[in-house]
C-alpha positions as CSV (number, residue, x, y, z in Angstrom):
1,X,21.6,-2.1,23.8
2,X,20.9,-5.2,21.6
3,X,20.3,-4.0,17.9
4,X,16.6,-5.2,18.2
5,X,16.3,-2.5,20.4
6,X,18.0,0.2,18.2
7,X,15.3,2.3,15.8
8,X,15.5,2.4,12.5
9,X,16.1,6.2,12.5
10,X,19.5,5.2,14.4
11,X,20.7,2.3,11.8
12,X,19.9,4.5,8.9
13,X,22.1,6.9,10.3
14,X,24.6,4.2,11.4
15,X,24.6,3.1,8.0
16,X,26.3,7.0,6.9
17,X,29.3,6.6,8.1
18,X,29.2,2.1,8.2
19,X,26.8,1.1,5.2
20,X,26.5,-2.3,6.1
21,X,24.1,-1.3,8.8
22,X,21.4,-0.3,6.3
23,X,21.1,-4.0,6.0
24,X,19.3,-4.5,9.4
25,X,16.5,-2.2,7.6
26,X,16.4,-4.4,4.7
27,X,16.1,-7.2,7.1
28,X,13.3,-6.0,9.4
29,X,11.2,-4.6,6.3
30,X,12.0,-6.7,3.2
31,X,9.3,-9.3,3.5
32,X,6.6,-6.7,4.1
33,X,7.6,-4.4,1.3
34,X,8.1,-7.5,-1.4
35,X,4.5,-8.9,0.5
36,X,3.3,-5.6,-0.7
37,X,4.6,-5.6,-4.2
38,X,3.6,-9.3,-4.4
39,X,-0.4,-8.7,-4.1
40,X,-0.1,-5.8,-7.0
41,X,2.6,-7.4,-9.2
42,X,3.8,-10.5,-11.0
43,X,6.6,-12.1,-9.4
44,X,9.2,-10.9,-11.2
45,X,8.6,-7.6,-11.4
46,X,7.5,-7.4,-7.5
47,X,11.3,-8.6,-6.8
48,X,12.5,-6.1,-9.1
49,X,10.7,-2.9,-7.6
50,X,11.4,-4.7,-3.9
51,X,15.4,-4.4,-4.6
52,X,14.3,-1.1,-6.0
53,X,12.8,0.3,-3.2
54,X,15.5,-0.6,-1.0
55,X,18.0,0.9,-3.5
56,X,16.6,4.1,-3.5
57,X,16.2,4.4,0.0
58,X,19.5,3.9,0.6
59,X,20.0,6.5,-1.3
60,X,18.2,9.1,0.0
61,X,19.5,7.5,3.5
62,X,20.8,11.1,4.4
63,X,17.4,12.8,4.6
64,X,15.9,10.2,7.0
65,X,15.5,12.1,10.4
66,X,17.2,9.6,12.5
67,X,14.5,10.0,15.5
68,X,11.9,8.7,14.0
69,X,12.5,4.5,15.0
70,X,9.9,3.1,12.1
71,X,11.0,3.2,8.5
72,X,8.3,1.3,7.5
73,X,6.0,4.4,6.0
74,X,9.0,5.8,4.2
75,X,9.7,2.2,2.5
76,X,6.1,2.3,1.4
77,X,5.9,5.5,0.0
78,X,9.2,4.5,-1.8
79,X,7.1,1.3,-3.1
80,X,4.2,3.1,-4.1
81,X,6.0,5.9,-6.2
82,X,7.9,2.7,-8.1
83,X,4.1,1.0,-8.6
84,X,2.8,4.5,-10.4
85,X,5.7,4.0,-13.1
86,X,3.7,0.6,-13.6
87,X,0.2,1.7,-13.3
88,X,-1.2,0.5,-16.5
89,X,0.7,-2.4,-16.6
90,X,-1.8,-3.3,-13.2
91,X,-5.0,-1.6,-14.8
92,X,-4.6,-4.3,-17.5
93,X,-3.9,-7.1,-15.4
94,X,-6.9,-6.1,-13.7
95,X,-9.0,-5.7,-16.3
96,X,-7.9,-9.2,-17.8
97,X,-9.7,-10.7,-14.9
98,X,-13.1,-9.1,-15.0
99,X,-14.9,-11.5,-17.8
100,X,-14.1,-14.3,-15.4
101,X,-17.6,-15.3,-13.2
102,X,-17.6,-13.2,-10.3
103,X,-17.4,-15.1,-6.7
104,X,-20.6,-15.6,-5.0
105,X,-21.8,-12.7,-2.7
106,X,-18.7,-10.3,-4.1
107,X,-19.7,-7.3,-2.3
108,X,-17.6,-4.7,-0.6
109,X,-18.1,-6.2,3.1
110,X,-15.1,-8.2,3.6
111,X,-12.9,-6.6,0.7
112,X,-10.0,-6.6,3.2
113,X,-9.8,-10.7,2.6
114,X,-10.3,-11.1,-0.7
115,X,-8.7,-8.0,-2.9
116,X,-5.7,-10.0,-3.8
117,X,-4.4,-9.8,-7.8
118,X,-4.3,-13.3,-8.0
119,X,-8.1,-13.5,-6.6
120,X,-9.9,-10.9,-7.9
121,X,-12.9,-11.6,-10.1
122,X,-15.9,-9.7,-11.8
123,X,-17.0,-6.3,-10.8
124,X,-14.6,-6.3,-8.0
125,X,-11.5,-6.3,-10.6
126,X,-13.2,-4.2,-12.6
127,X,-13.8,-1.6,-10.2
128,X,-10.8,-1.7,-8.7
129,X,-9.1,-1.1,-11.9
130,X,-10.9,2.0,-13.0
131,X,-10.3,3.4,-9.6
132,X,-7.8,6.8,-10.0
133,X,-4.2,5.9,-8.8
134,X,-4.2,8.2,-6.0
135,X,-7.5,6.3,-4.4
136,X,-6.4,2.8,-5.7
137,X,-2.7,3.9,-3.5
138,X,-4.7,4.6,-0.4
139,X,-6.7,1.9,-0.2
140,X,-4.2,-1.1,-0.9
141,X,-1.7,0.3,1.7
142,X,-4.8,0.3,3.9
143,X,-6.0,-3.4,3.1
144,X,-2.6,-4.9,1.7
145,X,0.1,-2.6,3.7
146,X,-1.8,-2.5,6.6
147,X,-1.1,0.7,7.4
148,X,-3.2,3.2,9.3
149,X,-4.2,6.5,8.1
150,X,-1.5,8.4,9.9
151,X,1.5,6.4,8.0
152,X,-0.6,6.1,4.6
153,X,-0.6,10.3,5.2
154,X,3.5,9.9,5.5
155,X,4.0,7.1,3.3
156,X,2.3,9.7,0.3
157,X,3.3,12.8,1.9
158,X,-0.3,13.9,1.8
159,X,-2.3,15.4,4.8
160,X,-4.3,13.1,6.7
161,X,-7.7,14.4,5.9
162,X,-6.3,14.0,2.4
163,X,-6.5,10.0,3.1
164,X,-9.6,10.2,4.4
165,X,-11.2,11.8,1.8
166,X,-9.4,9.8,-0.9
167,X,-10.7,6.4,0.9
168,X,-14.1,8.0,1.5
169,X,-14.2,8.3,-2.4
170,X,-12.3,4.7,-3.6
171,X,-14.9,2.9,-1.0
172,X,-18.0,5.5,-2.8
173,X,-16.9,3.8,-6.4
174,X,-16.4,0.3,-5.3
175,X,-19.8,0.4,-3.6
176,X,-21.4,2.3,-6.5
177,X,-19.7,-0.3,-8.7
178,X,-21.0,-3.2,-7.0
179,X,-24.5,-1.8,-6.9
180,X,-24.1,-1.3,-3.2
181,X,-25.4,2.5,-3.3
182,X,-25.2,5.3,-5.3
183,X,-22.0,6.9,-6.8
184,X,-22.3,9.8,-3.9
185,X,-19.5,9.8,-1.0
186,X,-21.8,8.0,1.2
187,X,-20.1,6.0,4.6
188,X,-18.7,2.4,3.8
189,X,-18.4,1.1,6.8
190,X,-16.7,-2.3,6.2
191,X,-13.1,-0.3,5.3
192,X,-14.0,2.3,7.8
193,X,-14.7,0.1,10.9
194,X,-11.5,-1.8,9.8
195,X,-8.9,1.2,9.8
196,X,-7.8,2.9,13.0
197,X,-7.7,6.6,13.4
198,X,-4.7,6.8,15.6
199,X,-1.2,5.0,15.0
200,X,-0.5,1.1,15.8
């Protein structure tokens, strides 16, 4: 069996008794995570908390259960605990944007293209930066990440129905926030027809 064709479970495990096999993990995942880290962080620091992530999961290697073959919702749920420690540091990066004119036509329907830290303009940033934590983590490993609900539920070690009802609400505010609709959990169906119910 080429390594290709080994699961990450099985290299993590590898890598207990040869560490040098946790390398092929930071190899098939590394650009991802960083890609991650990227879109929410200046460079430096995204580098920093990329090593980071990669650091602690090697770490905590041991208590990976070596059948599952996709580390990937692990890694990110690593990432995303690293991001809370710099939370504000984002909310005023954010916020720093918001008095800058607001693109034309910024409404919610086609967030998925355009919520990038880099990008962001007007009510969009604003929004985004008032959002609470645990939304704002949902919905930027569903539009930045790209995963599905099932490994946003493991990434956060939260139920499922927990990630639906925390992107129900994040989509609510942004729409509220952009004079969509009103504040109330109503459907937004731009973030909802874009996320798949069932795993990749």
């Amino acid at each position: 069996m080429s390594q290709a064709q080994i699961g990450d479970g099985e290299m993590i495990a590898a890598s207990l008794g040869d560490p040098r096999a946790f390398g092929v993990i930071f190899e098939r995942h590394f650009t991802a995570i960083h890609g991650y880290l990227r879109r929410r962080l200046e460079r430096q620091l995204a580098d920093e908390l990329a090593s980071q992530t990669f650091l602690v999961a090697f770490d905590r290697r041991e208590g990976f259960d070596p059948r599952r073959r996709d580390s990937r919702p692990w890694l990110f749920g690593i990432a995303t605990n690293l991001l809370r420690n710099h939370r504000r540091r984002e909310v005023r990066e954010l916020r720093a944007v918001r008095e800058l004119r607001p693109e034309p036509g910024a409404g919610i329907d086609g967030v998925e293209g355009r919520v990038d830290a880099e990008r962001l303009r007007g009510a969009l940033a604003k929004a985004l930066a008032a959002l609470p934590a645990e939304e704002a983590d949902v919905l930027l490993l569903l539009v930045w990440a790209e995963l599905d609900q099932p490994e946003i539920a493991d990434a956060l070690g939260i139920p499922v129905g927990t990630v639906k009802s925390r992107l129900s609400r994040a989509r609510g505010r942004l729409r509220a926030a952009l004079g969509d609709e009103p504040a109330h959990d109503q459907p937004a169906t731009s973030i909802a027809q874009a996320q798949p119910q069932g795993g990749k």
